[in-house]
C-alpha positions in Angstrom: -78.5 -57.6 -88.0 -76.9 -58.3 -91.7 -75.6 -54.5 -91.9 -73.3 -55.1 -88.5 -72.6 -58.6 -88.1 -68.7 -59.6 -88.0 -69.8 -63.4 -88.8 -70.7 -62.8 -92.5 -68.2 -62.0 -95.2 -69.5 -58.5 -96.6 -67.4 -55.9 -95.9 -68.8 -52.7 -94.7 -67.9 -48.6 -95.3 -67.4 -46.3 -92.6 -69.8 -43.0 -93.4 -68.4 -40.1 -91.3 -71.8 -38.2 -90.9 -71.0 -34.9 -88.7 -69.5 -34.1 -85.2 -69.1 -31.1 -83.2 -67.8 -31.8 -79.8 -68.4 -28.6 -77.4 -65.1 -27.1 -76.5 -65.9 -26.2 -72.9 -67.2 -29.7 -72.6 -64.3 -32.2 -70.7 -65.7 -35.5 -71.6 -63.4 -37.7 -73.8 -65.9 -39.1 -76.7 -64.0 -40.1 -79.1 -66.9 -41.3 -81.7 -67.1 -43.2 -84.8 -68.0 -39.8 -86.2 -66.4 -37.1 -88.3 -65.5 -35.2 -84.2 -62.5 -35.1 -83.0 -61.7 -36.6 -79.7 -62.5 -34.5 -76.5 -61.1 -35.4 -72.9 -63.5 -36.9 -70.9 -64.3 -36.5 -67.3 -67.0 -39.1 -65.6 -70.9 -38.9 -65.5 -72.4 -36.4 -63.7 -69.4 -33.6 -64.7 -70.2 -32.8 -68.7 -71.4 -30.3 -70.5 -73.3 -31.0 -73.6 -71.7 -32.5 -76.9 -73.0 -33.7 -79.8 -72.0 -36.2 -82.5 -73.5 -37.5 -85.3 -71.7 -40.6 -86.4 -71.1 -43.2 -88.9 -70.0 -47.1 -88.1 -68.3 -49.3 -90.3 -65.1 -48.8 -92.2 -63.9 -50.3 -95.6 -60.8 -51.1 -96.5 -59.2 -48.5 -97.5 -55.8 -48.0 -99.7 -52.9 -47.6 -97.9 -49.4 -46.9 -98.5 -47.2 -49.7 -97.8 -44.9 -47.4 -96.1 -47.7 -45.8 -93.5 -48.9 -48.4 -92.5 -47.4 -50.4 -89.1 -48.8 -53.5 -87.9 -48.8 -53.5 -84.2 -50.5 -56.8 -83.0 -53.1 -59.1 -82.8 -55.5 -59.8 -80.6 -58.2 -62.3 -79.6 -61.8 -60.9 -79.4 -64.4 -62.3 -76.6 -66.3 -64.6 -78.5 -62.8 -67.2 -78.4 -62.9 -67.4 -82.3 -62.3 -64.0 -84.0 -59.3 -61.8 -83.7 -58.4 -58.0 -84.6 -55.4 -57.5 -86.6 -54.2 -53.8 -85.5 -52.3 -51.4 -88.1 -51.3 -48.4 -86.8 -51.5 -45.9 -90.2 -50.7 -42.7 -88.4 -51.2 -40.1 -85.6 -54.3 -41.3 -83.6 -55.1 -43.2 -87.3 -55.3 -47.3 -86.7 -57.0 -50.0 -88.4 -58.1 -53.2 -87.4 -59.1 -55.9 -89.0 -61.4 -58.3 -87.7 -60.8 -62.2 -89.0 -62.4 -65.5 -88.2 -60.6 -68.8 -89.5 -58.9 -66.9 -91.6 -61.1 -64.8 -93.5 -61.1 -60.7 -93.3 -64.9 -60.1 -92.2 -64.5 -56.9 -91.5 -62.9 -53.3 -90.5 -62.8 -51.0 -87.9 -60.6 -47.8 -88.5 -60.0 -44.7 -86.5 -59.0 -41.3 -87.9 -59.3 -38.8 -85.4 -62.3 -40.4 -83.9 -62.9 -44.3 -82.0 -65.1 -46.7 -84.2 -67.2 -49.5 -82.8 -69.3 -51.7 -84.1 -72.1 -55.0 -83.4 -71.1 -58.0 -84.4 -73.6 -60.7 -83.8 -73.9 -59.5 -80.1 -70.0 -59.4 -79.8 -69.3 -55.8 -79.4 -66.5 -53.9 -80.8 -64.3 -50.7 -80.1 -60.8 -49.3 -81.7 -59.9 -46.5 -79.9 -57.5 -43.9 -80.5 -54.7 -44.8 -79.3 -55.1 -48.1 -81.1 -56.8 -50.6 -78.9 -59.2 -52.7 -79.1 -61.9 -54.0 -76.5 -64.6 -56.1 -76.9 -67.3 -58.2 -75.0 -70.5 -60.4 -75.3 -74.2 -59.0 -74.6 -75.4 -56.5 -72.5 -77.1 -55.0 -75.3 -80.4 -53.1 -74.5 -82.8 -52.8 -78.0 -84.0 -49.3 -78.1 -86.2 -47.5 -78.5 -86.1 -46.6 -75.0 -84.1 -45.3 -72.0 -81.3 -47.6 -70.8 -79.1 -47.7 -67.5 -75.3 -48.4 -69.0 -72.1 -48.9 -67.5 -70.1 -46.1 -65.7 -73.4 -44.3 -64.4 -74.4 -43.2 -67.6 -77.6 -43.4 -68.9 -78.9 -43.4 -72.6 -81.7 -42.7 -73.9 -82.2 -44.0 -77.8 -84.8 -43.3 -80.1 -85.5 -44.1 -84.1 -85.2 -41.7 -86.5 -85.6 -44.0 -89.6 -85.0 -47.2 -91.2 -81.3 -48.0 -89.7 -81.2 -44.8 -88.3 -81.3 -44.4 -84.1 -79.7 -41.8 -81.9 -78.6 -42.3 -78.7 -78.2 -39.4 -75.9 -75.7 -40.1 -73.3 -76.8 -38.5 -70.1 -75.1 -37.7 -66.8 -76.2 -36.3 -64.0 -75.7 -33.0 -65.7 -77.4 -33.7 -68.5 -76.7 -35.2 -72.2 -72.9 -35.6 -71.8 -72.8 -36.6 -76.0 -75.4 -38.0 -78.6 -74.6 -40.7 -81.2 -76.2 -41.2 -84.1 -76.5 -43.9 -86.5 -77.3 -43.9 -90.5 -77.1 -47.7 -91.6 -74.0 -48.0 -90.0 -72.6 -49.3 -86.3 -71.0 -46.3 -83.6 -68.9 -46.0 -81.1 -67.1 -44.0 -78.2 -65.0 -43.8 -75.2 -66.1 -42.3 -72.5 -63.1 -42.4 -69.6 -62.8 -46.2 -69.8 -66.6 -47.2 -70.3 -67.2 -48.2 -74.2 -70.7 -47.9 -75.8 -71.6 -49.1 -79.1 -74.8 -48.0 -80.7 -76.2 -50.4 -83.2 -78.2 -49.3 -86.5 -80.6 -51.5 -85.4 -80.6 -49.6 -82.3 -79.1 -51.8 -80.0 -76.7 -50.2 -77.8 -74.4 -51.8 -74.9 -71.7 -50.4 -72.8 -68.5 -52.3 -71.0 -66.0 -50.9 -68.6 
């Protein structure tokens, strides 16, 4: 999908949509989303969240003096790499680059960002790392079994446009939603990605 894919050279733009993360709820989701991180607690223990989210993020202007590289790191398809900034408190950057070309950014402010690259999935959390693995992906619409005992059932809304619910065995744990652009979350170790073409995969 030309709107997510980390093998092409257009750059894409982080939308924060909306977020509002239920305080009683113990679940750490932290989104590619306007919400602020929660703690998380595993499926089956949650109490209903729900985020709207946005996917890519631009490059964005920087201070020289903010920002502090950290690393880099080799992604699972053996040929790209993220190149991690840390820009503040829970506020990284990373860039992803293939034979030396910038083909993309994932960036977290307050919130994790993920993204589909080409079947390569992607996640920056928090605390500024980055995992990443090949397939899994289910295409949606639909109701999918995903890592960690969660379940998630996605649906379309539009033209680049699902939403995902997360559901434990209490119920829907947190709900993603896309608008043209790739999201992501943590959820206690297990990392889903929700496409905009509604493809969404999950990795422990």
């Amino acid at each position: 999908m030309n709107s997510t894919t980390a093998r092409t050279t257009r750059r894409r733009t982080l939308y924060v949509a909306s977020a509002a993360l239920t305080a009683a709820a113990a679940l750490t989701l932290a989104v590619c989303s306007g919400a602020s991180a929660a703690e998380a607690k595993p499926a089956g223990h949650t109490k209903s969240n729900s985020v709207a989210a946005g996917g890519w993020s631009g490059l964005q202007l920087t201070s020289a003096k903010t920002a502090s590289p950290v690393r880099t790191q080799r992604l699972a398809d053996g040929v790209s790499t993220a190149e991690i900034t840390k820009l503040g408190e829970q506020h990284y950057r990373a860039k992803i680059v293939a034979r030396g070309e910038v083909l993309a950014t994932l960036e977290t402010n307050g919130h994790d960002d993920g993204l589909d690259a080409n079947d390569m999935f992607v996640t920056l959390t928090l605390d500024g790392q980055v995992h990443s693995w090949m397939g899994g992906g289910h295409q949606g619409p639909g109701t999918f079994t995903l890592a960690g005992g969660w379940k998630a059932k996605v649906t379309k809304l539009g033209e680049l446009r699902y939403r995902a619910q997360i559901i434990g065995h209490d119920g829907v744990a947190a709900t993603l939603e896309t608008h043209q652009h790739d999201v992501g979350l943590n959820a206690n170790g297990i990392y889903i990605v929700l496409s905009s073409g509604g493809i969404i995969s999950a990795h422990a």
